[in-house]
DRENDO-1510 file (C-alpha; in Angstrom, 1 decimal, always signed):
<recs>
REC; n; res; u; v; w
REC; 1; UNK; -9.1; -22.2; -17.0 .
REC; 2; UNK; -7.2; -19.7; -14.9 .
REC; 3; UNK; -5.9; -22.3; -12.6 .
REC; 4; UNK; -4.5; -24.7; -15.8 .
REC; 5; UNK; -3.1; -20.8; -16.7 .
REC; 6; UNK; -1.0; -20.8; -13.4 .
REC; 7; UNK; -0.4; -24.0; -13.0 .
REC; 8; UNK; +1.5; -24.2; -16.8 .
REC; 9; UNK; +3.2; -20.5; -15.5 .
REC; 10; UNK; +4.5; -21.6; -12.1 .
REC; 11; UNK; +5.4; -25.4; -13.1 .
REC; 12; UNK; +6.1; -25.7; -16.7 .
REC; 13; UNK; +6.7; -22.5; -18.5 .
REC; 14; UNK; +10.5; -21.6; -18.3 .
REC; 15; UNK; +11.4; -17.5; -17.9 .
REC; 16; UNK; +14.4; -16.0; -19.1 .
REC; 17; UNK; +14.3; -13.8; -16.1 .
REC; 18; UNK; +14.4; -16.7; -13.7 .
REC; 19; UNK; +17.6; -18.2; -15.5 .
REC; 20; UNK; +15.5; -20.4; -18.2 .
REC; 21; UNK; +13.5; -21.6; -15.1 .
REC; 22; UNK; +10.2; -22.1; -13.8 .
REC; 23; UNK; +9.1; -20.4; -11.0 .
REC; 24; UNK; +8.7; -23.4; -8.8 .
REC; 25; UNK; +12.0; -24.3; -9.7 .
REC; 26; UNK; +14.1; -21.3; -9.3 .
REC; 27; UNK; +12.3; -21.3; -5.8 .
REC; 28; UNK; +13.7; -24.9; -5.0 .
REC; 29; UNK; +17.0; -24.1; -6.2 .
REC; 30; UNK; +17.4; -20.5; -4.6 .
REC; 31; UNK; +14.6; -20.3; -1.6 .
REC; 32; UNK; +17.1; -22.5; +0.8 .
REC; 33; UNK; +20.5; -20.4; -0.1 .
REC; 34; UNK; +18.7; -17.2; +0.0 .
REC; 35; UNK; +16.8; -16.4; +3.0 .
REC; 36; UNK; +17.1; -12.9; +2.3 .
REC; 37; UNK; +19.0; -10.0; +3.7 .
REC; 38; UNK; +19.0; -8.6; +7.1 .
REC; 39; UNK; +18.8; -4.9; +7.8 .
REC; 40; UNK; +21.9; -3.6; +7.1 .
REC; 41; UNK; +22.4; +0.6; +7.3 .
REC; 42; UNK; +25.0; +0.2; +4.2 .
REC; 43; UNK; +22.6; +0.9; +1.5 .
REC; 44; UNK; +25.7; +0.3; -0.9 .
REC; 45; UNK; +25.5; -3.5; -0.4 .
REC; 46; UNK; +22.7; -5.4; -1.5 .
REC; 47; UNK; +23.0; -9.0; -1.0 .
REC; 48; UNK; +20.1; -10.2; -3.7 .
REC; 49; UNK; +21.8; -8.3; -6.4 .
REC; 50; UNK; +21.5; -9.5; -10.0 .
REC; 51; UNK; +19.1; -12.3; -8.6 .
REC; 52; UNK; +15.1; -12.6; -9.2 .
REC; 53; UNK; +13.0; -13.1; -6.1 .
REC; 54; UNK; +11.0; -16.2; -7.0 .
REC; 55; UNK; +8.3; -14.8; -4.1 .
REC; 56; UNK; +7.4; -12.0; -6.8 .
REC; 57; UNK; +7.4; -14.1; -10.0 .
REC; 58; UNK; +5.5; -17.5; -8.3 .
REC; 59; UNK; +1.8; -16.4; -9.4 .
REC; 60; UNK; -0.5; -17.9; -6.6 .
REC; 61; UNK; -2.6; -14.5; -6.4 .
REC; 62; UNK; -0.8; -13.8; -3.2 .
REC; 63; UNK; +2.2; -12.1; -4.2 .
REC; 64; UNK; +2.8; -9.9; -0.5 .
REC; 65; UNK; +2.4; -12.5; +2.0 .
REC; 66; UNK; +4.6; -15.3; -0.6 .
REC; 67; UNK; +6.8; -11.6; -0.1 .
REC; 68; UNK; +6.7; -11.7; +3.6 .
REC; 69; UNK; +6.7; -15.8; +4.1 .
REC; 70; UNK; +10.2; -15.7; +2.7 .
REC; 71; UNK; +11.9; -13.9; +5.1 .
REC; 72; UNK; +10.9; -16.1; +7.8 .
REC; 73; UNK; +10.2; -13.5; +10.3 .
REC; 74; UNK; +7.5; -13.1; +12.7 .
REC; 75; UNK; +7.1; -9.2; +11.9 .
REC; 76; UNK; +4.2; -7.2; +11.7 .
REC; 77; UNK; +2.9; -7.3; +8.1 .
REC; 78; UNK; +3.7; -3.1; +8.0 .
REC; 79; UNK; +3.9; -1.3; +4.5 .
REC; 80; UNK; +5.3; +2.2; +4.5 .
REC; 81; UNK; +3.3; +5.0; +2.9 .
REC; 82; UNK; +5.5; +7.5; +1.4 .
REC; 83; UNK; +2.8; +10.2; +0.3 .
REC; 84; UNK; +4.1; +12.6; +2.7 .
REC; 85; UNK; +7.8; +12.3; +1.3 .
REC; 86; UNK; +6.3; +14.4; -1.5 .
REC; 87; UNK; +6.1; +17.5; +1.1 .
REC; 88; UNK; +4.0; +20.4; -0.1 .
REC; 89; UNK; +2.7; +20.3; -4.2 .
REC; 90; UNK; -0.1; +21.4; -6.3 .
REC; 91; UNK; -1.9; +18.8; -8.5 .
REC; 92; UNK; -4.9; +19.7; -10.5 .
REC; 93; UNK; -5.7; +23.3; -8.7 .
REC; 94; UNK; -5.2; +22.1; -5.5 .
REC; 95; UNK; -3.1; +20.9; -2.6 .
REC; 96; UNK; -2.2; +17.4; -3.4 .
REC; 97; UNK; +0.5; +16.9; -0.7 .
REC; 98; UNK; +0.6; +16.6; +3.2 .
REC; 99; UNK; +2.1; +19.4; +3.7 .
REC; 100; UNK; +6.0; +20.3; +3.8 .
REC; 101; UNK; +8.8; +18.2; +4.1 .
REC; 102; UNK; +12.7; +18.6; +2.6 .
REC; 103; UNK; +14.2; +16.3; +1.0 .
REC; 104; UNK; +16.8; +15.6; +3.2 .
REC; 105; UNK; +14.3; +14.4; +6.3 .
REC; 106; UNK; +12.1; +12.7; +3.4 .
REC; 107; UNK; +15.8; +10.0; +3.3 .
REC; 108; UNK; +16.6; +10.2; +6.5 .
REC; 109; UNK; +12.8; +9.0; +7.2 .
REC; 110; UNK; +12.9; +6.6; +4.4 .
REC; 111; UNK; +16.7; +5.1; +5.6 .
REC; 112; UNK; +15.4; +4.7; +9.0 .
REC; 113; UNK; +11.9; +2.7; +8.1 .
REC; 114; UNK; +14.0; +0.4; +6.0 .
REC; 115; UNK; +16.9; -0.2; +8.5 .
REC; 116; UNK; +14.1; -0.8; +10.9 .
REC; 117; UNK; +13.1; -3.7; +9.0 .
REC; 118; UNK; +10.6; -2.7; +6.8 .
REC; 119; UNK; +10.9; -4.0; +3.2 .
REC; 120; UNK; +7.6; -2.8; +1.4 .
REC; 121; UNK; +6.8; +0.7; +0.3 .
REC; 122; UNK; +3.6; +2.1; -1.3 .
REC; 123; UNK; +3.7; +4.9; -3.5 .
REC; 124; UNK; +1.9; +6.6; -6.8 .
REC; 125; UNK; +3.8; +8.6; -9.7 .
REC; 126; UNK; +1.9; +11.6; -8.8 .
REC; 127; UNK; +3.1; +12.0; -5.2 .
REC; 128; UNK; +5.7; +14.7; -5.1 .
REC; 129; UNK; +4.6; +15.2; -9.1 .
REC; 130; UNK; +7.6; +11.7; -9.1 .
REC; 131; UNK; +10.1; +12.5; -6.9 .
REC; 132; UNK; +9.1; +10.5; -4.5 .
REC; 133; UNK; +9.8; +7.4; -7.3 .
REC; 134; UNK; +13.0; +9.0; -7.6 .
REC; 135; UNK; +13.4; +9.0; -3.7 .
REC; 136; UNK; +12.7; +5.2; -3.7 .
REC; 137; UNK; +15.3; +4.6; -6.0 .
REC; 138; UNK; +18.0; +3.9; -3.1 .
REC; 139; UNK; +16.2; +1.5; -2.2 .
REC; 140; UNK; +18.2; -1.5; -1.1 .
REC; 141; UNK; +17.0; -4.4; -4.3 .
REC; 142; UNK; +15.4; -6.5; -1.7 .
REC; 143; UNK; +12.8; -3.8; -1.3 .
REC; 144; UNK; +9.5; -4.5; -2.5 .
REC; 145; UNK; +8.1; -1.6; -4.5 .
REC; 146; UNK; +4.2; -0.7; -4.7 .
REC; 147; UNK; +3.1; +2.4; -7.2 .
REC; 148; UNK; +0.0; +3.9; -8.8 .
REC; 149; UNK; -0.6; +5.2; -11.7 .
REC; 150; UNK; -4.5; +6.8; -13.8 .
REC; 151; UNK; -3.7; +10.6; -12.8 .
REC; 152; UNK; -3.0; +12.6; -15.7 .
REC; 153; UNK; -2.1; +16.6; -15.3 .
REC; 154; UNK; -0.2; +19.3; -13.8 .
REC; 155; UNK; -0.3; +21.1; -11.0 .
REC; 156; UNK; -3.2; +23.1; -12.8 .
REC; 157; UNK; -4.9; +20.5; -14.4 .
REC; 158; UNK; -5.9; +16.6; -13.5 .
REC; 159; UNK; -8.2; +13.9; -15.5 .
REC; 160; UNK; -8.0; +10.5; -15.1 .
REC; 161; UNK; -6.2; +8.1; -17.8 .
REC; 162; UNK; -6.7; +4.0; -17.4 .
REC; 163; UNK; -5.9; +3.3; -21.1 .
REC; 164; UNK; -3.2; +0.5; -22.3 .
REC; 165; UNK; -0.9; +3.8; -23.8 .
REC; 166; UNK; -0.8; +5.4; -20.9 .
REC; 167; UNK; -0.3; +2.8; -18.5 .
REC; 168; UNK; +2.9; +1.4; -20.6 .
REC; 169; UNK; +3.7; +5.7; -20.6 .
REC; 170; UNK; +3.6; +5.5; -16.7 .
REC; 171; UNK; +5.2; +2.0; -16.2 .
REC; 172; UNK; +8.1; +3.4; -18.9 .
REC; 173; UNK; +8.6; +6.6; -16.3 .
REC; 174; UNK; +8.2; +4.9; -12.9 .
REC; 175; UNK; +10.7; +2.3; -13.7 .
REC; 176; UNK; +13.2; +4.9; -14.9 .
REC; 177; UNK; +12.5; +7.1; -11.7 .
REC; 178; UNK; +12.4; +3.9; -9.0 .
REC; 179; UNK; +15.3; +2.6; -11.5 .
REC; 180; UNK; +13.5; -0.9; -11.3 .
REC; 181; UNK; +10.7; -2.4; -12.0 .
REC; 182; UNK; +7.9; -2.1; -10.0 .
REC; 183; UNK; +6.7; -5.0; -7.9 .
REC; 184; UNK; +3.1; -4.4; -7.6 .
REC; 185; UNK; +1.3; -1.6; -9.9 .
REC; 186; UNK; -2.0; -0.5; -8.9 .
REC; 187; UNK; -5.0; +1.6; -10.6 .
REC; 188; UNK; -5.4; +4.8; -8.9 .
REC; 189; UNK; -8.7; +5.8; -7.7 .
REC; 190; UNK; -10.7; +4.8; -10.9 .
REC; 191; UNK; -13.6; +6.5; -11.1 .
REC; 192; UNK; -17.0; +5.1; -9.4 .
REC; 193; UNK; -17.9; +4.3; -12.6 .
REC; 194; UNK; -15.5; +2.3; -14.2 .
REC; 195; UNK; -15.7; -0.5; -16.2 .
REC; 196; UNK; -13.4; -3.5; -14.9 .
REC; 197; UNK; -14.3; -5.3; -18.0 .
REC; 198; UNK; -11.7; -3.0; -20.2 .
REC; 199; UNK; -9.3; -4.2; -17.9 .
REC; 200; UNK; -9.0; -6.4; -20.5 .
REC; 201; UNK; -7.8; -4.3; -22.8 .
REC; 202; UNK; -4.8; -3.6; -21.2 .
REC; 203; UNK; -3.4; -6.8; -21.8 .
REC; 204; UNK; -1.4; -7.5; -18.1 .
REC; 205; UNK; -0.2; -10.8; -19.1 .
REC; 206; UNK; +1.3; -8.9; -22.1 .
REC; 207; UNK; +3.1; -6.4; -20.5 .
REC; 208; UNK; +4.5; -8.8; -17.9 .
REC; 209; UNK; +5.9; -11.2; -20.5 .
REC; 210; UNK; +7.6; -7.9; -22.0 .
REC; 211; UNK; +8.7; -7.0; -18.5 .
REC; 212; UNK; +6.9; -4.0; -17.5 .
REC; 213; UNK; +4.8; -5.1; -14.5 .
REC; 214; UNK; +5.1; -7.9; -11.9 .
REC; 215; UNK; +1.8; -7.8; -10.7 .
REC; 216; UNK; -1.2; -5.5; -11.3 .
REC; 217; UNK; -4.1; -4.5; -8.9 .
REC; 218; UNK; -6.1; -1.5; -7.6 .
REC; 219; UNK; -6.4; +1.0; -5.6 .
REC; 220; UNK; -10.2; +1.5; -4.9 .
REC; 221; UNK; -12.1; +4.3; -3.8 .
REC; 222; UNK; -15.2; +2.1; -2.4 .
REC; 223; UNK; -15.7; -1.1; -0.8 .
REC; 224; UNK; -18.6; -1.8; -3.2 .
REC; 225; UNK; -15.7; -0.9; -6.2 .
REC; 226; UNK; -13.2; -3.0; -5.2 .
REC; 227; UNK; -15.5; -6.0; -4.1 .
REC; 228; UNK; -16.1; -6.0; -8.2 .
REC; 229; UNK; -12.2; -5.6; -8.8 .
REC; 230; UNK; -11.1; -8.7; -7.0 .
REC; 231; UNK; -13.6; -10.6; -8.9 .
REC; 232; UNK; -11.5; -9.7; -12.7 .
REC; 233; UNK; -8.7; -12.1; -13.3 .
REC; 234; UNK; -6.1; -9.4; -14.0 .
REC; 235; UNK; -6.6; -7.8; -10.2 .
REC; 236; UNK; -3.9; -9.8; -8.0 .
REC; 237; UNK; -4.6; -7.4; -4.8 .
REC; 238; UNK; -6.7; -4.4; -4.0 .
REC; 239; UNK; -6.1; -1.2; -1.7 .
REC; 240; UNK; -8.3; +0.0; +0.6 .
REC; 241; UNK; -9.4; +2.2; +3.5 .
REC; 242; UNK; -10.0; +0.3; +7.0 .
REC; 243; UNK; -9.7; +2.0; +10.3 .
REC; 244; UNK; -11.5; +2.1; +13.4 .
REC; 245; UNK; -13.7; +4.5; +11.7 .
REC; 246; UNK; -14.3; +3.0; +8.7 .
REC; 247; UNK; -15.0; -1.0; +9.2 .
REC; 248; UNK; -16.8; -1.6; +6.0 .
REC; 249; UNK; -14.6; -4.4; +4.5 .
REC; 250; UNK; -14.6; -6.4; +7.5 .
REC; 251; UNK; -17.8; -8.4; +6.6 .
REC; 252; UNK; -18.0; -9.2; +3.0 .
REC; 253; UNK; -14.5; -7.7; +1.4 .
REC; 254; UNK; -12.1; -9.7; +3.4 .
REC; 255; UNK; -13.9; -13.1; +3.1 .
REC; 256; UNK; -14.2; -13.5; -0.3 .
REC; 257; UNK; -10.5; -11.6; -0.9 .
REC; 258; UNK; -9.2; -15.0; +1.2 .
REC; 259; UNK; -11.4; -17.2; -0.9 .
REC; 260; UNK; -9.5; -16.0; -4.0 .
REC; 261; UNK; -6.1; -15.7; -2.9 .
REC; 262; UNK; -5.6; -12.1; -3.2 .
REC; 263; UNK; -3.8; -9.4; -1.2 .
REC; 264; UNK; -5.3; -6.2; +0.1 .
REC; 265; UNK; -3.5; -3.7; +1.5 .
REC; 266; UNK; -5.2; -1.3; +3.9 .
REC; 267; UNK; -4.5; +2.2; +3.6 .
REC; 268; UNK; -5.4; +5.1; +6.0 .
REC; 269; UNK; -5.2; +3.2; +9.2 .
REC; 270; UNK; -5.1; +6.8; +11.3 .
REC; 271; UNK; -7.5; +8.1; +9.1 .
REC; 272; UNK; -5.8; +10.8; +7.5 .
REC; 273; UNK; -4.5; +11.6; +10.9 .
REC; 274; UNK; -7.6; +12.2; +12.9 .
REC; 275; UNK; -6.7; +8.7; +14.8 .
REC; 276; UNK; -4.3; +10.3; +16.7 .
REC; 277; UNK; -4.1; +11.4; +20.1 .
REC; 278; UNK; -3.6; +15.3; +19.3 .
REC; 279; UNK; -7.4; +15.8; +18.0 .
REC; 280; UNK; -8.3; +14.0; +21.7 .
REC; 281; UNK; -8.5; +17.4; +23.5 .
REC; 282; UNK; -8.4; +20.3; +20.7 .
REC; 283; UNK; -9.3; +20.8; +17.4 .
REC; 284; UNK; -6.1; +20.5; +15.3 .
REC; 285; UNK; -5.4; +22.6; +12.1 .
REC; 286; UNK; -3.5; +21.4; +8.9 .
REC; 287; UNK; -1.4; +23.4; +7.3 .
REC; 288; UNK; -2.6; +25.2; +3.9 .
REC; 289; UNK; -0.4; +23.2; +1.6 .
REC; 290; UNK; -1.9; +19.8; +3.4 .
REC; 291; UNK; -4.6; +18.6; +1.1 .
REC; 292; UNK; -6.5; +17.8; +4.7 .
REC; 293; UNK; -7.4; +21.2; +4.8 .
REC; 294; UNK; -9.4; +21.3; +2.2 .
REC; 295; UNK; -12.3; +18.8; +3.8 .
REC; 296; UNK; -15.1; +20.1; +4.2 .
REC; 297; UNK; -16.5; +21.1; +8.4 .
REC; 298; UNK; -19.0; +18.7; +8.3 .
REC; 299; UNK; -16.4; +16.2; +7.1 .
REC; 300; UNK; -14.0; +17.2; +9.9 .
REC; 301; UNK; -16.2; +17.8; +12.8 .
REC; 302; UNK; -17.6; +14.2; +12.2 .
REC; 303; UNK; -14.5; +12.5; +12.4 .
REC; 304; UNK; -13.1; +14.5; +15.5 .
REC; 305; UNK; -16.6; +13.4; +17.2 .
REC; 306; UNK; -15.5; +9.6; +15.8 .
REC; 307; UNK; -12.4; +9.7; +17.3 .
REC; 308; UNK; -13.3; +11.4; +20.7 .
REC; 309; UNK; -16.4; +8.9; +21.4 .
REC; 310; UNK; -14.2; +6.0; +20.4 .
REC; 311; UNK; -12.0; +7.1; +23.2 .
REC; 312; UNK; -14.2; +7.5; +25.6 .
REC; 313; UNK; -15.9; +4.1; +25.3 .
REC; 314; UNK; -12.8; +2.3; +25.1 .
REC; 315; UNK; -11.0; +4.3; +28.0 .
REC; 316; UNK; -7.4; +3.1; +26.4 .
REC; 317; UNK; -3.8; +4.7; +26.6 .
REC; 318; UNK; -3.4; +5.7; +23.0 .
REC; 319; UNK; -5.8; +5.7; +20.2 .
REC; 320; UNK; -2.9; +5.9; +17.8 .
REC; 321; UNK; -1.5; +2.3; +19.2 .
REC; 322; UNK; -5.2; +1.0; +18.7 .
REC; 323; UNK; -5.7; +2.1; +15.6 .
REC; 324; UNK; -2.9; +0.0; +14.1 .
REC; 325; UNK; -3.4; -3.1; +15.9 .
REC; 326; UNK; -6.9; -3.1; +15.2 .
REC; 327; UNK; -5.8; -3.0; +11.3 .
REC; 328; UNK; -3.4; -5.4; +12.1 .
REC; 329; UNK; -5.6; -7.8; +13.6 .
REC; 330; UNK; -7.1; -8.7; +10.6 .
REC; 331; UNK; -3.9; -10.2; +8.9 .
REC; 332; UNK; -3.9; -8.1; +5.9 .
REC; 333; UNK; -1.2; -5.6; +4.8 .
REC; 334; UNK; -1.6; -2.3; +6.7 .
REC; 335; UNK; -0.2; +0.9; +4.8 .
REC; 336; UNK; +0.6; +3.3; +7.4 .
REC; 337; UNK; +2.7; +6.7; +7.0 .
REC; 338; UNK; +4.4; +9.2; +9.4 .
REC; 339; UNK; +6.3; +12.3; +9.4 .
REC; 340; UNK; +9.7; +12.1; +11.4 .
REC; 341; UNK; +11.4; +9.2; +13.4 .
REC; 342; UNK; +9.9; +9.5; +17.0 .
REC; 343; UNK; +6.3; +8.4; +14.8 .
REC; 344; UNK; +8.0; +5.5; +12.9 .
REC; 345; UNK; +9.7; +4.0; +16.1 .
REC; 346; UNK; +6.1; +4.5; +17.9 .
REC; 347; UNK; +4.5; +2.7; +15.0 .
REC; 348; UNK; +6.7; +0.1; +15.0 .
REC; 349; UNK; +6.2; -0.5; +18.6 .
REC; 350; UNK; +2.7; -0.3; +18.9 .
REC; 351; UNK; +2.7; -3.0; +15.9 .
REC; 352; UNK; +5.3; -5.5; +17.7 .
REC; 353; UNK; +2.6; -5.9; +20.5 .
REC; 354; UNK; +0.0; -7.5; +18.0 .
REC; 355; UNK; -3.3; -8.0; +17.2 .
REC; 356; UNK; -5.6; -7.2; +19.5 .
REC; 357; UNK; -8.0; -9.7; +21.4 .
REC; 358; UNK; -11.3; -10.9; +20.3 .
REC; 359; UNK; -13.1; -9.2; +23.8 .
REC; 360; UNK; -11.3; -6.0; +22.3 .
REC; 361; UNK; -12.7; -6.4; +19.1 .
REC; 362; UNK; -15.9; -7.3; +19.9 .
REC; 363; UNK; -15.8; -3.7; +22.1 .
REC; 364; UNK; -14.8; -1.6; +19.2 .
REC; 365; UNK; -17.8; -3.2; +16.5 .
REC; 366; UNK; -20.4; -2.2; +19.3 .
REC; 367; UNK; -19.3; +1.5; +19.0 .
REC; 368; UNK; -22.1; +3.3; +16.5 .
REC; 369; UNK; -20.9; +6.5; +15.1 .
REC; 370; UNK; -23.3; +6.5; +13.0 .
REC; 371; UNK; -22.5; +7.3; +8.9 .
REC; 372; UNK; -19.9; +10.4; +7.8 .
REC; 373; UNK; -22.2; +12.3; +5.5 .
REC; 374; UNK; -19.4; +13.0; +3.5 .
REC; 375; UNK; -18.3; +9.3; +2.1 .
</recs>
């Protein structure tokens, strides 16, 4: 049934934003004399203005990689995370931010990734308490946009909030703050608990007929909680952690993600930071207003004990470098973040040397750190 459903979306059924087109039409007629912009530092000029990227609209479950595909690049698969834009906020009690940041570096940062070639950016509603949306909304239109949304609250208060009114509430505010629609909307953190069945509820194709969502997924908290989201017909991609210190999706999640067609973007490659090479030697602290100081010393001392044996073992030049090509050597879509522009051009060169080896590989899932008693 779903794949008569997409079939009669992509080939038959014509869409008023597409021109009165199919999908696969407006993709024959428009793919060839739009191969999509270069990086260009003049944000004022967007060459795919008033035009609708067939690679968003052409439902085949795999929405970033049809993304990617059309620019005909051989580029890392990099998506930038832009929690730390947000710089230093309170959200339900707590610190919900990574710590401070103005707004001027925030755009400079964000300018830089994007004339550097990067064209997908993850965010949430929450981060910043929505000015990071607002941020994004400079944004060159070839940009591809990812957002959350489930946290309802203020800086004293926070509950979560899946239902259809609040989600049209949320899609409402994120388009006028991004000042588009988003490309990819995702569930954020739902509890351990939930019920994928109400996703039903919701009514996706609904709300993307009235154009409020492109595609819809989630952002999952466990392994075993998204290996049940990719299995509801509304989730097109799924978000996860994957690092070297957390391989869990490796053996069952990816598999059956590729047998469905659906994207996952990893998130966290650095693991909140501890896969770099400044907890190596000493015991780093975060600043107050970074919600990473609030982990527990149990939680903390395991992951500096991860990150230090993982070094020694596999005797390499940076852990930071490995950390992404390991991530990236799996072909998925790797979230990563960073707070100034000597990190973003290290990044991006660690990425450009690839994937690593299999022999390298097959080093790193020997390495037992045993089980952080805190996830």
């Amino acid at each position: 049934m779903i794949e008569t459903w997409r079939r009669h979306y992509n080939h038959v059924r014509p869409h008023s934003s597409l021109k009165d087109l199919t999908p696969i039409e407006f993709k024959t007629r428009y793919a060839s004399t739009n191969p999509g912009p270069s990086p260009s530092s003049n944000w004022s000029e967007d060459p795919w203005a008033g035009q609708i990227y067939e690679r968003f609209h052409l439902w085949d479950g795999l929405m970033l990689k049809a993304f990617f595909n059309t620019f005909g690049r051989e580029e890392p698969a990099l998506i930038f995370g832009t929690w730390q834009l947000g710089g230093a906020y309170r959200f339900g009690g707590k610190p919900d931010g990574l710590g401070g940041m103005t707004r001027s570096t925030a755009q400079a940062l964000l300018e830089r990734a994007y004339d550097s070639g990067i064209r997908v950016f993850d965010t949430a509603d929450i981060y910043g308490l929505g000015t990071v949306e607002s941020l994004l909304s400079r944004l060159p239109g070839d940009a591809f946009v990812v957002t959350k949304f489930g946290n309802r609250g203020t800086p004293e208060t926070r509950c979560k909030d899946f239902s259809r009114a609040y989600l049209v509430e949320c899609l409402q505010r994120s388009s006028e703050r991004l000042s588009r629609v988003p490309d990819l909307v995702l569930m954020h953190n739902p509890p351990l608990d939930f019920d994928f069945a109400q996703l039903a509820a919701l009514e996706i194709d609904r709300l993307r007929d009235d154009g409020l969502v492109k595609g819809f997924g989630v952002s999952c908290t466990t392994i075993s909680q998204a290996s049940v989201a990719l299995e509801n017909d509304s989730v097109q991609a799924i978000e996860v952690n994957f690092n070297l210190l957390d391989r869990h999706a490796e053996s069952s999640l990816f598999p059956r993600a590729d047998k469905l067609k659906k994207d996952v973007l990893l998130r966290a490659p650095f693991c909140s930071g501890f896969l770099t090479d400044r907890f190596l030697e000493r015991d780093y602290g975060f600043d107050p207003n970074d919600r990473r100081s609030t982990l527990s010393a149990e939680d903390r001392a395991w992951r500096i004990m991860a990150v230090r044996k993982l070094n020694r073992e596999l005797e390499v030049g940076s852990i930071t470098e490995v950390a992404l090509r390991f991530c990236l050597s799996f072909s998925k879509f790797v979230v990563f973040g960073c707070r100034n522009v000597d990190q973003l051009e290290a990044n991006l060169r660690h990425a450009r040397l690839g994937a690593l080896d299999e022999a390298a590989l097959q080093r790193i899932r020997k390495i037992d750190f045993g089980t952080n008693p805190c996830w």
